[in-house]
C-alpha positions as CSV (number, residue, x, y, z in Angstrom):
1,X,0.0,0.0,0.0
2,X,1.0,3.5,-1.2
3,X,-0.2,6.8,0.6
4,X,0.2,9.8,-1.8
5,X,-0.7,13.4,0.1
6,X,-0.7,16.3,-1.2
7,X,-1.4,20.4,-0.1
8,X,-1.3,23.7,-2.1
9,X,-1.7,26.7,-0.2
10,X,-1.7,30.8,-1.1
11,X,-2.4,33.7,1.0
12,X,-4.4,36.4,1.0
13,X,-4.0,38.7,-1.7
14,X,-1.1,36.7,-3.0
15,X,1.7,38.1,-0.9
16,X,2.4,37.6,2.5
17,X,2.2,35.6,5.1
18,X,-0.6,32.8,4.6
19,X,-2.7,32.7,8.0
20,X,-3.1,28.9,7.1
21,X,-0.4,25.6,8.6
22,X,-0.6,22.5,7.4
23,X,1.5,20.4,8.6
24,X,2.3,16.0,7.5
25,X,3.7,13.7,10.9
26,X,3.9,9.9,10.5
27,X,2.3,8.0,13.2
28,X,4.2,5.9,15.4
29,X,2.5,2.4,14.7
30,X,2.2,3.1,11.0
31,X,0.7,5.7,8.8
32,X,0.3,9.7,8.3
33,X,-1.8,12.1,9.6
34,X,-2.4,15.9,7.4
35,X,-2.9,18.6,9.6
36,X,-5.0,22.1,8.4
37,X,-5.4,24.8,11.1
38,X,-6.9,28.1,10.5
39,X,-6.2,30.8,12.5
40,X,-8.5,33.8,13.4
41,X,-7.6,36.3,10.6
42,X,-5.1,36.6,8.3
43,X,-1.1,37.5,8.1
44,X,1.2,36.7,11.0
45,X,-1.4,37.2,14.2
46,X,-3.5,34.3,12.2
47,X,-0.2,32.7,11.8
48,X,0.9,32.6,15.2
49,X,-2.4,30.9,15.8
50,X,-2.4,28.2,13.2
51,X,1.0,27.1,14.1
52,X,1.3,26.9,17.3
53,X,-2.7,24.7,17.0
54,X,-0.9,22.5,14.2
55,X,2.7,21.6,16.5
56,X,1.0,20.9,19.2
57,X,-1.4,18.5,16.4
58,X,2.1,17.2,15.5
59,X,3.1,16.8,18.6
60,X,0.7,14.7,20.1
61,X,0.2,12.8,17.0
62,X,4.2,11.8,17.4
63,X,3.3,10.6,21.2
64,X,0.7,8.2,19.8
65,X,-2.4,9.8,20.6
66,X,-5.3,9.2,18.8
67,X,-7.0,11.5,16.8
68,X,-9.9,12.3,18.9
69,X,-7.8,12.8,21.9
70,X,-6.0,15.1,19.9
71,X,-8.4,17.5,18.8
72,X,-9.2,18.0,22.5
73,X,-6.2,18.5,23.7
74,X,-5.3,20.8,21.1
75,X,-8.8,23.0,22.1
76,X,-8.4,23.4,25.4
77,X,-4.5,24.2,24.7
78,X,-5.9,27.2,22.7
79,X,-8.7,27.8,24.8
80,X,-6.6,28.5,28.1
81,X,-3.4,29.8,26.1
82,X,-5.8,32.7,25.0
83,X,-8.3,32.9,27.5
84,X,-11.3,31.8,25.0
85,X,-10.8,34.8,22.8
86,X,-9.1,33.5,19.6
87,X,-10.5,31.0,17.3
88,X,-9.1,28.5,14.8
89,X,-10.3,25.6,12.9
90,X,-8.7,22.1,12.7
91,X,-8.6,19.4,10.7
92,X,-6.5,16.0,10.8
93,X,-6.7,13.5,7.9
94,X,-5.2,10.3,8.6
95,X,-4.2,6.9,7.4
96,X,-4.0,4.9,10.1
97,X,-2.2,1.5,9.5
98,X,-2.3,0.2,12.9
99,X,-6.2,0.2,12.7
100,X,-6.6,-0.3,9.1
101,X,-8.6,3.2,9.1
102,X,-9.1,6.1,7.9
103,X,-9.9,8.7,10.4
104,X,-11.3,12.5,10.4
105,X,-11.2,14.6,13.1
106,X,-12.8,17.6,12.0
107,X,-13.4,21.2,14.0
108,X,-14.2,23.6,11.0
109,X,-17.4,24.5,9.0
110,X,-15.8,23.1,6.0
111,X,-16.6,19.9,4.6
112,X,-14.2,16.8,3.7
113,X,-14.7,15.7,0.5
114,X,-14.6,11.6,0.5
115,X,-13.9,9.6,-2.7
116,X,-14.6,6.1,-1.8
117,X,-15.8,3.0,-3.3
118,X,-16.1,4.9,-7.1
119,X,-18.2,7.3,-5.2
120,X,-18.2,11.6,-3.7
121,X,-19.6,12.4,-0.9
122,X,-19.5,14.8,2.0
123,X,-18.4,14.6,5.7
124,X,-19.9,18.1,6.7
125,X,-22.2,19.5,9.3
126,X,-21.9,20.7,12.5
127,X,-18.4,21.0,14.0
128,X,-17.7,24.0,16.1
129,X,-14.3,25.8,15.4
130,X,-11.7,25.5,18.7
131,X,-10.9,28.1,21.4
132,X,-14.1,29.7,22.2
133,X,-15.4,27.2,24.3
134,X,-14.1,24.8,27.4
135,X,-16.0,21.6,26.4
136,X,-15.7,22.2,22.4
137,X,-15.5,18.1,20.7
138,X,-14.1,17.9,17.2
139,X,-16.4,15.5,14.5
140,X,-15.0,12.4,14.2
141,X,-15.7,9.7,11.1
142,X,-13.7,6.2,10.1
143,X,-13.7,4.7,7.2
144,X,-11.6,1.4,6.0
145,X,-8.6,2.1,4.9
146,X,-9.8,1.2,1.1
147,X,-7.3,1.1,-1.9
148,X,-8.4,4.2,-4.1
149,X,-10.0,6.6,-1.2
150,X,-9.2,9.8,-1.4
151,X,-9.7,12.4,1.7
152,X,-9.4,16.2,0.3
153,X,-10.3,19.1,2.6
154,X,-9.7,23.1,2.6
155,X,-10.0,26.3,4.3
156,X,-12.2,28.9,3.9
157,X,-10.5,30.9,1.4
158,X,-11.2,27.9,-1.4
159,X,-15.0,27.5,-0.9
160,X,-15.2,31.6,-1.2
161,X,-13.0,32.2,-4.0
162,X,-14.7,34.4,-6.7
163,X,-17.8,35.4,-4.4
164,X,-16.9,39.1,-4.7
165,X,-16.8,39.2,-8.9
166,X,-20.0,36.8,-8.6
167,X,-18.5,33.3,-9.3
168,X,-17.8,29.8,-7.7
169,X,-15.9,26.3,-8.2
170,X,-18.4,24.2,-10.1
171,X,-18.3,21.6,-7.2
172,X,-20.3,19.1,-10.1
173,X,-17.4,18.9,-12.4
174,X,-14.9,18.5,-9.7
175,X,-17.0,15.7,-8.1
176,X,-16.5,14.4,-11.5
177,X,-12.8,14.8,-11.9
178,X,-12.1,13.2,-8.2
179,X,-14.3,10.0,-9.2
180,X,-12.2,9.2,-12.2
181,X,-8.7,10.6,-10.9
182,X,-5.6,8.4,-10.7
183,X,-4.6,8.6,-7.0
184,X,-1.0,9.2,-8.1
185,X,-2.0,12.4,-10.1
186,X,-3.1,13.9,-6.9
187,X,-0.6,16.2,-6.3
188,X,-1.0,17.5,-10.0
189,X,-4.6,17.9,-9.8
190,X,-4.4,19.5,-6.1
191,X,-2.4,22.2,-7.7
192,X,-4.6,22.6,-10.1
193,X,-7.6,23.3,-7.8
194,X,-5.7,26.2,-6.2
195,X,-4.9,27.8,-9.5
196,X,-8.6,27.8,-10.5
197,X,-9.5,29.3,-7.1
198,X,-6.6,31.9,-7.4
199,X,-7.9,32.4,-11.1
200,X,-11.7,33.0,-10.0
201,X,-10.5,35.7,-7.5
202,X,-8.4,37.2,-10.0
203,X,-4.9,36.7,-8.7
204,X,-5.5,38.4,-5.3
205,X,-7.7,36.0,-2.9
206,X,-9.6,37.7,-0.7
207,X,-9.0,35.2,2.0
208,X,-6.2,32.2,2.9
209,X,-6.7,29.4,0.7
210,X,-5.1,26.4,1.6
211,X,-6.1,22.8,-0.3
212,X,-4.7,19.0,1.4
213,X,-5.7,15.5,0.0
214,X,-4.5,12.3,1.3
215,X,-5.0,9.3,-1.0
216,X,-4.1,5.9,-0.7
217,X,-3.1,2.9,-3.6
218,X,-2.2,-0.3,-3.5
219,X,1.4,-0.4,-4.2
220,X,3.9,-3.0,-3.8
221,X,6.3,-2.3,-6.3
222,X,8.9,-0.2,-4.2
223,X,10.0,0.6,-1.5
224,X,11.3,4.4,-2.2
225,X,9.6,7.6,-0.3
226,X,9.2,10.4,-1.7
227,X,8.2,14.2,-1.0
228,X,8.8,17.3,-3.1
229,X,7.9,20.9,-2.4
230,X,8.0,24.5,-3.5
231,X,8.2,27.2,-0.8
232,X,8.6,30.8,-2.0
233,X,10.5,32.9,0.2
C-alpha cells in the first residue's frame, strides 16, 4: 500500500504571510496524519495561531495519541493559552495503519470531500471551530482504509473564491474529476484546484486558501519515499 498526500496553499492577496499551517507527521504504529489549522484572521497574528494549533497536532500525534484525543487537547490548549478569545479551525486526515482506518477529526465549518468506493460524498455539518469554548469536541468519522479513497479538505479561502466578482468552483465537475482521478495524479490535480481558485479571485484572494488531500493505492512495487515541495521565500 501506497499513501500519496498532497497540499497547495496561497495567501491572502497573493503576498504575505498565509494565515493557514498545514503540517504532514507519521504515526508511530504506522501511517500519516495531514494537519489544516486556520487561524483567526489573516497575516502573521493568524499565523501565530495556526501554528502553534498544528505543533501541538504534531506533537501529540508523534506521542501516539489518537486522533480524537488530539483535537481535545489541542482546544483546550488554545482555549486556556488565549483565554477563549481567539478561534481556529482544525482538521486531521489520517491513514492509520495500525487500525486499518481512515480517520477525520474535524473542527471547521468546511466539509471533507470523500472519494470512496467509485463514489463523492460529503463529511460536513456541524463542527464547532476551537478556542471559544471549554468543552468544544471535534467531528469524528472512520472509514476502511480502502485502496483508491481519497480524503481532500480546505479552508475557507477555497470554498469563497470568486464570491466578490460573482462566481464559484463548479463543485459538479470536480465531483467528477475526483471520481475518475488516478490517486498518483493527486498532487498535479491538487495544484490545479488552487490555480482555478486563485484564477476566480483574479490573482489576489480575498482570504487564505489552503487545499490538502490524502490518498491511498495499493502499491507494492517499491520501497522508495518520496516528497517534493516548492516554498517561495
Amino acid at each position: 500500500m501506497r499513501i500519496e498526500v498532497a497540499w497547495a496553499k496561497m495567501p491572502k492577496g497573493g503576498f504575505g504571510e498565509s494565515g493557514d499551517s498545514i503540517e504532514l507527521v507519521e504515526r508511530p504504529l504506522g501511517g500519516v496524519t495531514l494537519i489544516l489549522a486556520d487561524g483567526q484572521g489573516s497575516g502573521p497574528a493568524a499565523r501565530r495561531i495556526s501554528r502553534m494549533v498544528a505543533m501541538k497536532a504534531v506533537s501529540l500525534i508523534a506521542d501516539g495519541s489518537r486522533d480524537g484525543a488530539v483535537a481535545r487537547a489541542v482546544q483546550d490548549m488554545l482555549y486556556t493559552a488565549r483565554e477563549g478569545r481567539v478561534t481556529a479551525t482544525l482538521a486531521l486526515l489520517s491513514a492509520d495503519l495500525h487500525t486499518a482506518t481512515m480517520v477525520v477529526a474535524r473542527n471547521s465549518p468546511t466539509p471533507v470531500v470523500v472519494r470512496q468506493g467509485g463514489q463523492v460524498f460529503r463529511l460536513e455539518g456541524h463542527a464547532e471551530v476551537i478556542g471559544t469554548y471549554r468543552r468544544t469536541k471535534p467531528a469524528m468519522t472512520e472509514l476502511p482504509l480502502d485502496a483508491q479513497t481519497i480524503l481532500l479538505t480546505y479552508s475557507d479561502g477555497l470554498a469563497t473564491a470568486g464570491k466578490r466578482y460573482g462566481k464559484s468552483l463548479p463543485w459538479e465537475s470536480i465531483d467528477q474529476q475526483l471520481v475518475e482521478l488516478p490517486v498518483s495524479q493527486l498532487g498535479g490535480w491538487v495544484d490545479e484546484l488552487i490555480a482555478h481558485a486563485i484564477d476566480l479571485d483574479q490573482g489576489r484572494p480575498s482570504d487564505d486558501i489552503s487545499v490538502m488531500a490524502l490518498g491511498v493505492v495499493m502499491d507494492e512495487s517499491s520501497a522508495l519515499r518520496k516528497l517534493t515541495a516548492s516554498i517561495p521565500y
